[in-house]
DOTOR-777024 format. One record per atom (N, C-alpha, C): residue number from 0; atom name; residue in three letters; z, y, x. Coordinates in Angstrom, 3 decimals, always signed. Atoms other than C-alpha are relative to their C-alpha. Layout:
REM DOTOR-777024
R   drendren   numi   nulo         zz         yy         xx
R        NUM     CA    ALA          Z          Y          X
...
//
This chain:
REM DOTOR-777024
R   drendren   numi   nulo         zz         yy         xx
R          0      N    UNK     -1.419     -0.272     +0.118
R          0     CA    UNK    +61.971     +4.644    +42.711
R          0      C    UNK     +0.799     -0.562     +1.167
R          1      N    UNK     -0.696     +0.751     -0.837
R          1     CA    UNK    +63.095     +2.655    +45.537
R          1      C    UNK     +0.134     +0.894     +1.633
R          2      N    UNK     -0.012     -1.093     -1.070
R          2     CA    UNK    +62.655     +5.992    +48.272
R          2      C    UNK     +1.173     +0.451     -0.830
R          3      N    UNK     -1.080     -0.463     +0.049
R          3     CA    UNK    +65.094     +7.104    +45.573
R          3      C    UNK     +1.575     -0.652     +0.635
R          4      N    UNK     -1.051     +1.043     +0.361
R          4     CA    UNK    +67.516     +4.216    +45.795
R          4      C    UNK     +0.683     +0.585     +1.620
R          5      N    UNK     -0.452     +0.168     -1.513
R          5     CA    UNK    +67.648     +4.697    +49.627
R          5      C    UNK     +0.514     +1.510     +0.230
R          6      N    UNK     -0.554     -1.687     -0.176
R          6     CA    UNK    +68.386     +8.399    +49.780
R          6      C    UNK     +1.263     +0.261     -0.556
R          7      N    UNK     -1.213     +0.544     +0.858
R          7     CA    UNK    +71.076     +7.720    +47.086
R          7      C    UNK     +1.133     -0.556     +1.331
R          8      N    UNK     -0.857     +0.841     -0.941
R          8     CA    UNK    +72.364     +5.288    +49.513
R          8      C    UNK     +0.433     +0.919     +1.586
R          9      N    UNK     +0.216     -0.776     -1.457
R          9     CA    UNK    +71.629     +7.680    +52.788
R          9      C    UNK     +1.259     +0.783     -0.403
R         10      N    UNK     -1.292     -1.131     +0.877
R         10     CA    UNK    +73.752    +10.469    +50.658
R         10      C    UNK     +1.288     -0.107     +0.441
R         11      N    UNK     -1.572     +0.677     +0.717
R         11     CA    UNK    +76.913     +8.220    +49.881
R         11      C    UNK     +0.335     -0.285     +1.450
R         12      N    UNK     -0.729     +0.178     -1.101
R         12     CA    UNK    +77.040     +7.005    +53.461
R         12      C    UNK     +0.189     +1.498     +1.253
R         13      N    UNK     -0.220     -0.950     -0.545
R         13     CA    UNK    +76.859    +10.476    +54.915
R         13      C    UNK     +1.947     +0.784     -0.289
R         14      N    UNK     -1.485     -0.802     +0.606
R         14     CA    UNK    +79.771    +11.643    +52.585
R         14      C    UNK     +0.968     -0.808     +0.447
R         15      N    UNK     -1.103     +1.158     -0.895
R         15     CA    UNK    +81.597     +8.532    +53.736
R         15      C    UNK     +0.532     -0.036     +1.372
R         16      N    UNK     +0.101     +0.097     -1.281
R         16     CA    UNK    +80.982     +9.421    +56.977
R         16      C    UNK     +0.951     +0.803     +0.834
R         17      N    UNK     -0.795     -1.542     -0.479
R         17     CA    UNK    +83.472    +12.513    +57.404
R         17      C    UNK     +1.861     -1.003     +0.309
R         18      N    UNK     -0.888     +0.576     -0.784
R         18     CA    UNK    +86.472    +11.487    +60.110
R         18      C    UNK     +1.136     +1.496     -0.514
R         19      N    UNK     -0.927     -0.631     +0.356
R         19     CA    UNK    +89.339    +13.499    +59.017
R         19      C    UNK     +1.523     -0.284     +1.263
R         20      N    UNK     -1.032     +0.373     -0.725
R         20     CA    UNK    +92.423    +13.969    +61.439
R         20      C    UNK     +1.395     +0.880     -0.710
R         21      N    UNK     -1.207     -0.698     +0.417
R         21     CA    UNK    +95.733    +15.233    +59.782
R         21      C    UNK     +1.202     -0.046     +0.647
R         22      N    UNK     -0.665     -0.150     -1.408
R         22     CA    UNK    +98.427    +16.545    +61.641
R         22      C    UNK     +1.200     +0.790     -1.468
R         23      N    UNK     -0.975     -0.458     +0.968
R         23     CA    UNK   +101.854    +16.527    +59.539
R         23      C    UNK     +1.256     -0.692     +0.764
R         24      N    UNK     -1.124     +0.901     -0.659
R         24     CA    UNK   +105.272    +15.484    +60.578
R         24      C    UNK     +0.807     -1.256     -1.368
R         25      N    UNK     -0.346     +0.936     +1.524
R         25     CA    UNK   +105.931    +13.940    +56.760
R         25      C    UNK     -0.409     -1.160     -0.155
R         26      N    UNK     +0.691     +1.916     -0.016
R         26     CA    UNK   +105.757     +9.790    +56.519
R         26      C    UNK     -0.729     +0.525     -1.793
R         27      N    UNK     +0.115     +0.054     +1.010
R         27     CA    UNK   +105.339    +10.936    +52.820
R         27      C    UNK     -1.461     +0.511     -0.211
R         28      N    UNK     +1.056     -0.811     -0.220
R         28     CA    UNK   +102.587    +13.422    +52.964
R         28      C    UNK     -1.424     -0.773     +0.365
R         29      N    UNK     +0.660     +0.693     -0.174
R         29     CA    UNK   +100.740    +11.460    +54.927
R         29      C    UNK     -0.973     -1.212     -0.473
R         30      N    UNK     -0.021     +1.482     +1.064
R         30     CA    UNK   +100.792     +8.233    +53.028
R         30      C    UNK     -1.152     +0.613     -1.526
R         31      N    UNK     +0.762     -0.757     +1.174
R         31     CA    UNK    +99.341    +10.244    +50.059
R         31      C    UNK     -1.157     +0.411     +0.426
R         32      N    UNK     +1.471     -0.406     -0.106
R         32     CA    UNK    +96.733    +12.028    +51.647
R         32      C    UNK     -0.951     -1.161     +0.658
R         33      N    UNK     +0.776     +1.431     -0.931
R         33     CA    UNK    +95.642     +8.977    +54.040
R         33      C    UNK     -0.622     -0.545     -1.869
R         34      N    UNK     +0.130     +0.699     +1.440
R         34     CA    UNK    +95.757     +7.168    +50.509
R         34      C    UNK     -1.467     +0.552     -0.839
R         35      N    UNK     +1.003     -0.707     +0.868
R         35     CA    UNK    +93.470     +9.687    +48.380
R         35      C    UNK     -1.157     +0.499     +0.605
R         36      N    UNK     +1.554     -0.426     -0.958
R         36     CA    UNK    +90.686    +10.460    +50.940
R         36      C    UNK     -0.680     -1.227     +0.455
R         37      N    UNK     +0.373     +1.713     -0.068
R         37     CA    UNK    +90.839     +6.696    +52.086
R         37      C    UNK     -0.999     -0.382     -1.534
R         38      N    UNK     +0.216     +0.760     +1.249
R         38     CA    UNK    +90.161     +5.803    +48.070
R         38      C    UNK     -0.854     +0.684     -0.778
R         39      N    UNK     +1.309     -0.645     +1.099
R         39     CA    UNK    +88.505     +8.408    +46.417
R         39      C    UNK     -1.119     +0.239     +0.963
R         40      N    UNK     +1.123     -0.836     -0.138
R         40     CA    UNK    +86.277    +10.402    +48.753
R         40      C    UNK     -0.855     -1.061     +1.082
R         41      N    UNK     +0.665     +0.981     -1.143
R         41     CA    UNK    +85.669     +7.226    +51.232
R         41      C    UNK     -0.108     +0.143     +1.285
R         42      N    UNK     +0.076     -0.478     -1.777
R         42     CA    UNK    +86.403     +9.228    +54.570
R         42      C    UNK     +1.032     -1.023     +0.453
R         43      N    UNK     -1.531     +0.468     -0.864
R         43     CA    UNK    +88.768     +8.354    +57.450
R         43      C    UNK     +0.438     +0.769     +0.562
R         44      N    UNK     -1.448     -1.583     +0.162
R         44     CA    UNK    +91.837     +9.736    +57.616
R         44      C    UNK     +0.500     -0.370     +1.645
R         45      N    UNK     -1.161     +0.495     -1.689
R         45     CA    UNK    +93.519     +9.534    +61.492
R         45      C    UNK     +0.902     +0.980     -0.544
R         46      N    UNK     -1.331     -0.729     +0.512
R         46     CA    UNK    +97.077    +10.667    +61.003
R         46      C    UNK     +0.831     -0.007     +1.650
R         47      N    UNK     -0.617     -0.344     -0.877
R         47     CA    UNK    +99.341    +12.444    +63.773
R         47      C    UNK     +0.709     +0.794     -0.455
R         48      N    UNK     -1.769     -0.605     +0.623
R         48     CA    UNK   +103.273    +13.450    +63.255
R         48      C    UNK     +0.382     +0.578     +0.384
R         49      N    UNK     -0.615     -1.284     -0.455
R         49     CA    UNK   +103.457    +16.289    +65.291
R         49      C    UNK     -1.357     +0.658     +0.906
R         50      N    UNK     +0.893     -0.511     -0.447
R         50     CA    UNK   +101.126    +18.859    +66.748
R         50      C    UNK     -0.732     -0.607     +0.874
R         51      N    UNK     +0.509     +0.452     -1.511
R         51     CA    UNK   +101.333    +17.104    +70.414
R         51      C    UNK     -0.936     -0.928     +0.017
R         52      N    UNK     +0.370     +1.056     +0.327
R         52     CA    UNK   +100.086    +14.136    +69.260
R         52      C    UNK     -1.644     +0.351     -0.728
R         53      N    UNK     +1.346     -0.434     +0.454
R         53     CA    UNK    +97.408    +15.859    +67.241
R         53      C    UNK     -0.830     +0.317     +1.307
R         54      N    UNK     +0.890     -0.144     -0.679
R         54     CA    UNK    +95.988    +17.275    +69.679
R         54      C    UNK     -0.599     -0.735     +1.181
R         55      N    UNK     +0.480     +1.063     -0.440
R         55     CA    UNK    +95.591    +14.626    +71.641
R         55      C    UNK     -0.933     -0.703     -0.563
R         56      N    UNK     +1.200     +0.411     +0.528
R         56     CA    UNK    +93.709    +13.256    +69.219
R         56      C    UNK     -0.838     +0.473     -0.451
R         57      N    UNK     +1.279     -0.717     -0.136
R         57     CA    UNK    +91.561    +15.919    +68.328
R         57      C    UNK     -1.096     -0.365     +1.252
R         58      N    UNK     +0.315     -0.203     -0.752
R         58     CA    UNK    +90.728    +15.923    +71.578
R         58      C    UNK     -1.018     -1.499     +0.368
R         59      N    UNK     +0.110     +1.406     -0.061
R         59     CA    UNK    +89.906    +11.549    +71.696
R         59      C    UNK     -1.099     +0.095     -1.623
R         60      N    UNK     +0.804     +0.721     +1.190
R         60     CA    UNK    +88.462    +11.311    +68.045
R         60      C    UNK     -0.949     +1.384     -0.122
R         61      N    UNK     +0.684     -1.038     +0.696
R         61     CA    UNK    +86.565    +14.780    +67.753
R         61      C    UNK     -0.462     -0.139     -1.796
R         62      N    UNK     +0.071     +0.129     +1.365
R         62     CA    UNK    +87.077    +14.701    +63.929
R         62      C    UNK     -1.163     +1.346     -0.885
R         63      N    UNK     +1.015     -1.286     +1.001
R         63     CA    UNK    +85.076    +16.610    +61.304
R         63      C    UNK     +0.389     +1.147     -0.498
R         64      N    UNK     -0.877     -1.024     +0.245
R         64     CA    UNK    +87.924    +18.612    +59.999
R         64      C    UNK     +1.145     -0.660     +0.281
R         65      N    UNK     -1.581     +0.602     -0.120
R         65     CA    UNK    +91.838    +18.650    +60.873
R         65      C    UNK     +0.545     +1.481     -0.844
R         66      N    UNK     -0.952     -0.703     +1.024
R         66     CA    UNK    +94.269    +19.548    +58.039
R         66      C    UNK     +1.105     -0.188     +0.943
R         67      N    UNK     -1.615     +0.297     -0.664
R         67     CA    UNK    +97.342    +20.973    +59.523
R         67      C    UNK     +0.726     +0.653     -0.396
R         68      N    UNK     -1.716     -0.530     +0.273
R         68     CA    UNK   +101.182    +21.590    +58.802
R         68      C    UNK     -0.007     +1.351     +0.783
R         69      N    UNK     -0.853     -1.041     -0.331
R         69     CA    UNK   +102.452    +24.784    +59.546
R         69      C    UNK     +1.133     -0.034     +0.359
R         70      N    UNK     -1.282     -0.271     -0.971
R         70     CA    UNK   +105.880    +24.188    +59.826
R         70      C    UNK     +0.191     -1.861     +0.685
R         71      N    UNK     +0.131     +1.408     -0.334
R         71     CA    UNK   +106.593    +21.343    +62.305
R         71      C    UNK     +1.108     -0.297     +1.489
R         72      N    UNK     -0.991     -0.124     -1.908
R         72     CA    UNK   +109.219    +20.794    +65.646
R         72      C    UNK     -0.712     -0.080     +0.978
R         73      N    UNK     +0.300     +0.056     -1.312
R         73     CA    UNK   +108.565    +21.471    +68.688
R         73      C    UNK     -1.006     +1.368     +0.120
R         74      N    UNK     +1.326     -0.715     -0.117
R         74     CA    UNK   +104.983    +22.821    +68.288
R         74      C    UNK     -0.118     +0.344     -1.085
R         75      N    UNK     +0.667     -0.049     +1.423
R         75     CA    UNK   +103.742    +24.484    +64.983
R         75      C    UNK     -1.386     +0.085     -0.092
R         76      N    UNK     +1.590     +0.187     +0.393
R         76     CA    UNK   +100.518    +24.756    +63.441
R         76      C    UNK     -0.619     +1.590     +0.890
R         77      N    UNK     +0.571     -1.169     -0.422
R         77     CA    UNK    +99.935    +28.272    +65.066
R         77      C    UNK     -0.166     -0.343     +1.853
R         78      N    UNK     -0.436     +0.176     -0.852
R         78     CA    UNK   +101.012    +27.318    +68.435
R         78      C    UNK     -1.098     -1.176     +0.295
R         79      N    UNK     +1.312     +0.834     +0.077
R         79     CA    UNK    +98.385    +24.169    +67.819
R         79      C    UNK     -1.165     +0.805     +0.280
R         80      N    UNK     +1.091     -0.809     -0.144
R         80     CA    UNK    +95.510    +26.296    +66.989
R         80      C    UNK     -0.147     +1.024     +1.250
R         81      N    UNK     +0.035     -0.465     -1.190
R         81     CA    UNK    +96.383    +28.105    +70.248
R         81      C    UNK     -0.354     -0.946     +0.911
R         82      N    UNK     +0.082     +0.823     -0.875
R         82     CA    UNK    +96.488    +25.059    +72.448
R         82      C    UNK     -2.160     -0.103     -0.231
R         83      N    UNK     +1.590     +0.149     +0.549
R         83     CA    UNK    +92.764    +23.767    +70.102
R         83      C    UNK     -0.949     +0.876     +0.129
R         84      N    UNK     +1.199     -1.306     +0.024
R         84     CA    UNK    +91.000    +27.391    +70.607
R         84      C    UNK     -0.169     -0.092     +1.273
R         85      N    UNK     +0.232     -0.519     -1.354
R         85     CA    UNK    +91.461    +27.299    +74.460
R         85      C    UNK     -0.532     -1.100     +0.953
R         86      N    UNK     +1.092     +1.195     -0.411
R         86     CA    UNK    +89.795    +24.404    +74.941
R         86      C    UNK     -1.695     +0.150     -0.825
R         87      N    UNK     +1.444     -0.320     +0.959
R         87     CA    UNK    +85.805    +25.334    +74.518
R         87      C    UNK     -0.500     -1.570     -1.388
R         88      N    UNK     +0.740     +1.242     +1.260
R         88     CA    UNK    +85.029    +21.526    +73.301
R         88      C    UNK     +0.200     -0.093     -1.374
R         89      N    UNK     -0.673     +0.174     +0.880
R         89     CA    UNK    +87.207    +21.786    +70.632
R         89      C    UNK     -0.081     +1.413     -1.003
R         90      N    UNK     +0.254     -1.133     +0.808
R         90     CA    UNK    +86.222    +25.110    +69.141
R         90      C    UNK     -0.555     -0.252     -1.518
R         91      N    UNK     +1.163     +0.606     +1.298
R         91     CA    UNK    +83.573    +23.688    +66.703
R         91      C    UNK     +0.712     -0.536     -1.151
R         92      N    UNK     -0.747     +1.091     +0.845
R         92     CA    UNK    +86.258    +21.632    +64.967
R         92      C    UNK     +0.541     +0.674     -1.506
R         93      N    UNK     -0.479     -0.694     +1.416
R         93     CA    UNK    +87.018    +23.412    +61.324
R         93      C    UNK     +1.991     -0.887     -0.067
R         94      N    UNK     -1.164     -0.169     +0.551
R         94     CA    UNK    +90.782    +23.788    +60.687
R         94      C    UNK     +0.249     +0.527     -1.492
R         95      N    UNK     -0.359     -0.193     +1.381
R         95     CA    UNK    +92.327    +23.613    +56.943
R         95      C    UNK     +1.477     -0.159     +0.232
R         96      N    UNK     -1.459     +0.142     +0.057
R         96     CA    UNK    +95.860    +24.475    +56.495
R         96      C    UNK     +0.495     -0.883     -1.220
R         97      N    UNK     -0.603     +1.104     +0.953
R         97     CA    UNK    +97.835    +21.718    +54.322
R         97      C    UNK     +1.526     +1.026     +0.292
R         98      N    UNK     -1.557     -0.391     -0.571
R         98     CA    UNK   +101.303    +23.789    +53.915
R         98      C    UNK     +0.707     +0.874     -1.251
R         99      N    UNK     -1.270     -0.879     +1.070
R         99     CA    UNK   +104.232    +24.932    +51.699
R         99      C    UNK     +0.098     +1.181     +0.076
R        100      N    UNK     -0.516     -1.329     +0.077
R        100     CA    UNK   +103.469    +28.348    +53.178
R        100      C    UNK     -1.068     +0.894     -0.739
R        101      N    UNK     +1.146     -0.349     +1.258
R        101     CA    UNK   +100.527    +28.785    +50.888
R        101      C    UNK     +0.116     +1.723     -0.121
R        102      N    UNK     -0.002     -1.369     +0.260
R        102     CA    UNK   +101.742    +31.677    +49.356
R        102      C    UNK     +0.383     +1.325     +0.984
R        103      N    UNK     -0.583     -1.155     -0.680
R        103     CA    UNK   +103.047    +33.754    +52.154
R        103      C    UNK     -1.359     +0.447     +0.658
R        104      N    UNK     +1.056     -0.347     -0.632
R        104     CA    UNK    +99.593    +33.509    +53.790
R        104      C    UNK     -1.310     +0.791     -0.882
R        105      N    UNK     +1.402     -0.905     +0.405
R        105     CA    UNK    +96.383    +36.239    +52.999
R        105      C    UNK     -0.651     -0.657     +0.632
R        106      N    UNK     +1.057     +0.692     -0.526
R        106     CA    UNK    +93.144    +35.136    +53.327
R        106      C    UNK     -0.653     +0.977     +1.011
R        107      N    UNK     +0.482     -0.706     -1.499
R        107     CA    UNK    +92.453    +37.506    +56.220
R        107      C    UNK     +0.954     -0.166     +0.979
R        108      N    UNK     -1.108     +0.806     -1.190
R        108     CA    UNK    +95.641    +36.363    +58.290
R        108      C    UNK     -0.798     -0.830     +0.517
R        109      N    UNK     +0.441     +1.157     -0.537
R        109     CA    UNK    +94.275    +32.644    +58.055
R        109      C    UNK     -1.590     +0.227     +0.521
R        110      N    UNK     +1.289     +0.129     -0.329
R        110     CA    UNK    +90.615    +33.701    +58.486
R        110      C    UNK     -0.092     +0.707     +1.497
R        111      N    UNK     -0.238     -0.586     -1.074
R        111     CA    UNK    +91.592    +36.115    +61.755
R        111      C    UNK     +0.626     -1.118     +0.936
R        112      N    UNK     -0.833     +0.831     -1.191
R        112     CA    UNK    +93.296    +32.673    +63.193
R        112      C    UNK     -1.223     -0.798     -0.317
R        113      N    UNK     +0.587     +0.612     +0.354
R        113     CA    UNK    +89.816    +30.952    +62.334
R        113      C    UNK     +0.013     -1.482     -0.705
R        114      N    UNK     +0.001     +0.868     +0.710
R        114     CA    UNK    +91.014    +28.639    +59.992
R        114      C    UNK     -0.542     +0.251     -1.247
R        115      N    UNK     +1.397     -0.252     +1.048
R        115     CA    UNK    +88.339    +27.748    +57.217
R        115      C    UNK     +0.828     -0.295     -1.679
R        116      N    UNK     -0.935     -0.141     +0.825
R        116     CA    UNK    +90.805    +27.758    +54.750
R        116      C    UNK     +1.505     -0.560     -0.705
R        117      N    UNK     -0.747     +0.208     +0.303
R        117     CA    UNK    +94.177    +26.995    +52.792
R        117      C    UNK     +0.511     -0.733     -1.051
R        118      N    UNK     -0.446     +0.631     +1.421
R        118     CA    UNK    +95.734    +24.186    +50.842
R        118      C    UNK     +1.223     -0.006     -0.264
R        119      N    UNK     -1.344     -0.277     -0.225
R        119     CA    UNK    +99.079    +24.686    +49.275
R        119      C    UNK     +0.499     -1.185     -0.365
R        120      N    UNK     -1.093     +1.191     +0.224
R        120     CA    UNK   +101.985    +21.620    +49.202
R        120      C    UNK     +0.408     +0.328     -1.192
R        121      N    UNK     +0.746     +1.371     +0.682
R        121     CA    UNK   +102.365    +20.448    +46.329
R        121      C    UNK     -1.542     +0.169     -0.131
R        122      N    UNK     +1.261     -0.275     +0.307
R        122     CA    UNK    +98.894    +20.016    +46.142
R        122      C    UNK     -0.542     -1.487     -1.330
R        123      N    UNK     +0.295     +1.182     +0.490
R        123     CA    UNK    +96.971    +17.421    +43.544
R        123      C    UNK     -0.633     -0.949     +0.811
R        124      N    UNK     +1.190     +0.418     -0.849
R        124     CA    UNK    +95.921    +14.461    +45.185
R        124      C    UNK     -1.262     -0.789     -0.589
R        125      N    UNK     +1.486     +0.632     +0.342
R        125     CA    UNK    +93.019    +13.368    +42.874
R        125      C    UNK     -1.054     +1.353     +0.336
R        126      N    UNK     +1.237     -1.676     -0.407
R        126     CA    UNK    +91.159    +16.854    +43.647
R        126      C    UNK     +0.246     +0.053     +1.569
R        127      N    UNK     +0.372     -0.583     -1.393
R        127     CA    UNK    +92.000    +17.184    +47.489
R        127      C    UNK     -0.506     -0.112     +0.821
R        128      N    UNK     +1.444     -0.217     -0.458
R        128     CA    UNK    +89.217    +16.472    +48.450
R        128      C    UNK     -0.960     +0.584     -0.332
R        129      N    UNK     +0.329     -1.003     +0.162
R        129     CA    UNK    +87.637    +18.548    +46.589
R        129      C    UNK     +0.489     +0.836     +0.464
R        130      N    UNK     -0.047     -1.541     -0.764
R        130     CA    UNK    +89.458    +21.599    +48.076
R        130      C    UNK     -0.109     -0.061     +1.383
R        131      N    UNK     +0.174     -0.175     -1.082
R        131     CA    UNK    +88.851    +20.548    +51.510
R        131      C    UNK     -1.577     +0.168     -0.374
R        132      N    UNK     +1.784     +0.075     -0.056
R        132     CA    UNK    +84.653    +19.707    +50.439
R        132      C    UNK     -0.001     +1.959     -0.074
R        133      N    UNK     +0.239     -1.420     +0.731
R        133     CA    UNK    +85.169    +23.302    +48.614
R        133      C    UNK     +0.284     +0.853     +1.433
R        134      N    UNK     -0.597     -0.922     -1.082
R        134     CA    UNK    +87.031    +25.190    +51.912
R        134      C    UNK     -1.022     -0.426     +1.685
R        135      N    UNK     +0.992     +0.174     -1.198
R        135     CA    UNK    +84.283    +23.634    +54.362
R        135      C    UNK     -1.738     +0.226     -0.257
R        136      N    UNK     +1.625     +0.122     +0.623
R        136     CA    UNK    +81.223    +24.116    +52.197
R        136      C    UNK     -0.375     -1.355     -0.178
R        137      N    UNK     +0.744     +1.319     -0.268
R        137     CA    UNK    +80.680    +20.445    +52.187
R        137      C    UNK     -0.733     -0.182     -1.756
R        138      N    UNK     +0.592     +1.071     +1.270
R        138     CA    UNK    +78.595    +18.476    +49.217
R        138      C    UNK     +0.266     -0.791     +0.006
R        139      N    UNK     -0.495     +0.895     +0.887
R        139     CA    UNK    +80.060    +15.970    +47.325
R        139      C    UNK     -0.669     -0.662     -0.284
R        140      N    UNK     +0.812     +0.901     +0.506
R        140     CA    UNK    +77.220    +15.059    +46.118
R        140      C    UNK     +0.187     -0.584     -1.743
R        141      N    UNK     -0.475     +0.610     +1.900
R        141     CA    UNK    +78.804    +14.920    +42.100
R        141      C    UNK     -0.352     +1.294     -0.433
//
């Protein structure tokens, strides 16, 4: 049992292992999701308050997935994913929309801008990690 114990253990630190970068201009937003991915799912959250800034750090932390705002000053989330596509390194990187525009968006819009899918504001935050695991294919492992 003790090949199990360690695989168990291998598992938990894999799932732990997922670098998350979120890209919102909301202190509030933030705080919450940092909070509920920090506590439940055991990732790390990097947080950036406006596109520019994101992508800067995309670019510095190569994260696992970046949840991003749609609406935002200056730069928006579309205008992002333009800057993030035209850089080859940064292709690989799975985009999840976090955004109040939920409903206005079809899932062939967001899938034609290769984002791997859509979470809508309000969202719950004891499940949102589940809908990012769910919108990246990931395992949970529960």
């Amino acid at each position: 049992m003790r090949g199990g114990t360690v695989l168990l253990q291998t598992m938990m630190v894999t799932s732990a292992s997922k670098r998350i970068l979120l890209i919102d201009d909301e202190p509030d937003v933030q705080r919450v999701v940092q909070t509920c991915l920090e506590k439940i799912a055991q990732w790390t959250v990097i947080t950036a308050t406006s596109a520019e800034e994101g992508l800067l750090k995309a670019i510095a932390e190569q994260p696992d997935v970046i949840l991003l705002d749609i609406m935002m000053p200056k730069m928006d989330g579309y205008m992002f994913l333009d800057e993030l596509w035209a850089k080859p390194e940064m292709q690989f990187i799975p985009v999840v929309f976090l955004t109040a525009q939920a409903g206005l968006l079809k899932p062939h819009h967001y899938e034609t801008l290769g984002v791997k899918g859509i979470i809508a504001k309000p969202f719950d935050p004891l499940t949102l990690h589940r809908a990012i695991a769910s919108a990246l294919n990931w395992d949970l492992g529960t």
